[in-house]
C-alpha positions in Angstrom: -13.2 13.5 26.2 -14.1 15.8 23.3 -11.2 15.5 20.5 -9.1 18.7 19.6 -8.9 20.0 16.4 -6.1 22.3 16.0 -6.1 24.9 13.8 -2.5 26.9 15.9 -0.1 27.7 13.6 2.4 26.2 16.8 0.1 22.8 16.7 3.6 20.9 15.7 5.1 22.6 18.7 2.5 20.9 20.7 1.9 17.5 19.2 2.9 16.0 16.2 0.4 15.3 13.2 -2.3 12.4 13.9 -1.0 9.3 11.4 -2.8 6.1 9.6 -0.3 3.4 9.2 -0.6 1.2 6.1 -0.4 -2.2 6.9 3.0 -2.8 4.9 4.8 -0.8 7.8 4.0 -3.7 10.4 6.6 -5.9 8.4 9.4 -3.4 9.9 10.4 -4.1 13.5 12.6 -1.1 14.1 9.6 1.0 12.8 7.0 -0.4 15.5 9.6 -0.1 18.2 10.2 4.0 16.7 6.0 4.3 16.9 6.0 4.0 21.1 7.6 6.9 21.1 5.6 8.9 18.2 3.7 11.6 20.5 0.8 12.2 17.9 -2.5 10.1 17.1 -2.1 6.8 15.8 -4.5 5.0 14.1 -5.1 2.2 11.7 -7.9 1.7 8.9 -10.4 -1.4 10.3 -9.3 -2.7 6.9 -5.0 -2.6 8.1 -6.8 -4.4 11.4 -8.3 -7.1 9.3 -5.0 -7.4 6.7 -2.6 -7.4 10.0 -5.3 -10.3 11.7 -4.8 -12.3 8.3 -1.5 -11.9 8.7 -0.6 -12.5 12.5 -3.0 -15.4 12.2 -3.1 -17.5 9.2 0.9 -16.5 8.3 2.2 -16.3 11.5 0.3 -18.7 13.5 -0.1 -16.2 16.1 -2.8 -15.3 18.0 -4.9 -12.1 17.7 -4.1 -11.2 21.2 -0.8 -11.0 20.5 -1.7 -8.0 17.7 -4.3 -6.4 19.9 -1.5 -6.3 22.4 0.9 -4.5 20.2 -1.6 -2.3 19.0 -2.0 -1.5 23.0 1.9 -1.2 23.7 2.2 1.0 20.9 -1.1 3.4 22.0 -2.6 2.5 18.0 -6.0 3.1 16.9 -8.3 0.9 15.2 -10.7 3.2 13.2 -14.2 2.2 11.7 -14.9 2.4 8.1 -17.6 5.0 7.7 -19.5 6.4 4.7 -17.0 9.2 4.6 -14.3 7.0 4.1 -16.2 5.0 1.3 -17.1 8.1 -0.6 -13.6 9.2 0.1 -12.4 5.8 -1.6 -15.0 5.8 -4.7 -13.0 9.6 -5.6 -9.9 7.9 -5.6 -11.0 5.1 -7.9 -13.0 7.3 -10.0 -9.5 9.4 -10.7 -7.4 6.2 -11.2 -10.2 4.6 -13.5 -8.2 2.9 -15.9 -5.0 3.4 -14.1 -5.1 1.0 -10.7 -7.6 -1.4 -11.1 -9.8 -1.5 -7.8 -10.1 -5.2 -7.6 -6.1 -5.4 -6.7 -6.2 -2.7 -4.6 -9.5 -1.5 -3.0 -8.0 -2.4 0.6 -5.8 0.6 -0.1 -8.1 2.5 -1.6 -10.8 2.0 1.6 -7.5 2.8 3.8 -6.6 6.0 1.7 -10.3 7.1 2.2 -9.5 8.0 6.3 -7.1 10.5 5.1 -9.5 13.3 3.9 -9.1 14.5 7.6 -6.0 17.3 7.4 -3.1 17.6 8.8 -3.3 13.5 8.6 -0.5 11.9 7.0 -0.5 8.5 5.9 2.6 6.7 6.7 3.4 3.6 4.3 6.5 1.4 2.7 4.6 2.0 -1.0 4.6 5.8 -1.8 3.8 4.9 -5.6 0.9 2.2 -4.5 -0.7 5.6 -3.3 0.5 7.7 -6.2 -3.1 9.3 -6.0 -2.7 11.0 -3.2 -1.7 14.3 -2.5 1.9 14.5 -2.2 1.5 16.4 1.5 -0.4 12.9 3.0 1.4 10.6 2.2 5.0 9.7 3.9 7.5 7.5 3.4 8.1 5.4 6.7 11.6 5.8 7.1 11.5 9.0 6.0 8.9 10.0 8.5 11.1 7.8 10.9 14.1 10.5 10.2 12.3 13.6 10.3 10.5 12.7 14.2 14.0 11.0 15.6 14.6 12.3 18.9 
């Protein structure tokens, strides 16, 4: 099935804006329970995938099934790292150089990178971790949570 870009004024009307989670909004149960019901695309950076597998895993003691399953449950997209997203990533660092250093943060920066695709918003807990984006892609989670309550 070929994916629909929508350039309607009345696209809101009809779904709601695709989304990349940050791997910070996992932590918040209510939020995961709030996503089943998000009608828009869903996705996460193969870089949240491996952060949330570290996590479930080696902190939890949980299996991976148990994340690919909520993943599932919760209709989320794992999305592949591509040269776009890299080149996407080197811009950020090259603004921040001397700011953020990249070797504390290049898993945001690589996640930040998918979002050069508009109307996508990033949806994170850290709004000043991504202080280099543009203030239209990036979202507070419980504000996002507020403004899409049914």
């Amino acid at each position: 099935m070929k994916e629909i870009i929508c350039t309607d004024p009345n696209y809101s009307d009809i779904m709601n804006d695709p989304i990349y989670i940050d791997t910070n909004c996992f932590n918040d149960l209510d939020f995961i329970r709030w996503l089943k019901d998000y009608h828009g695309r869903k996705s996460i950076s193969v870089i949240t995938y491996a952060e949330l597998l570290y996590h479930f895993v080696y902190n939890k003691g949980k299996k991976k099934e148990h994340l690919k399953e909520l993943l599932h449950r919760s209709q989320i997209k794992i999305e592949n790292l591509r040269s776009i997203e890299v080149d996407e990533s080197i811009g950020f660092l090259e603004l921040c150089k001397g700011k953020v250093p990249w070797k504390n943060n290049f898993q945001d920066y690589l996640i930040a990178g998918h979002i050069h695709n508009r109307p996508t918003k990033l949806i994170t807990s850290d709004k000043k971790g991504f202080g280099y984006l543009q203030n239209d892609c990036i979202v507070d989670m419980y504000e996002f949570m507020n403004e899409h309550r049914r």
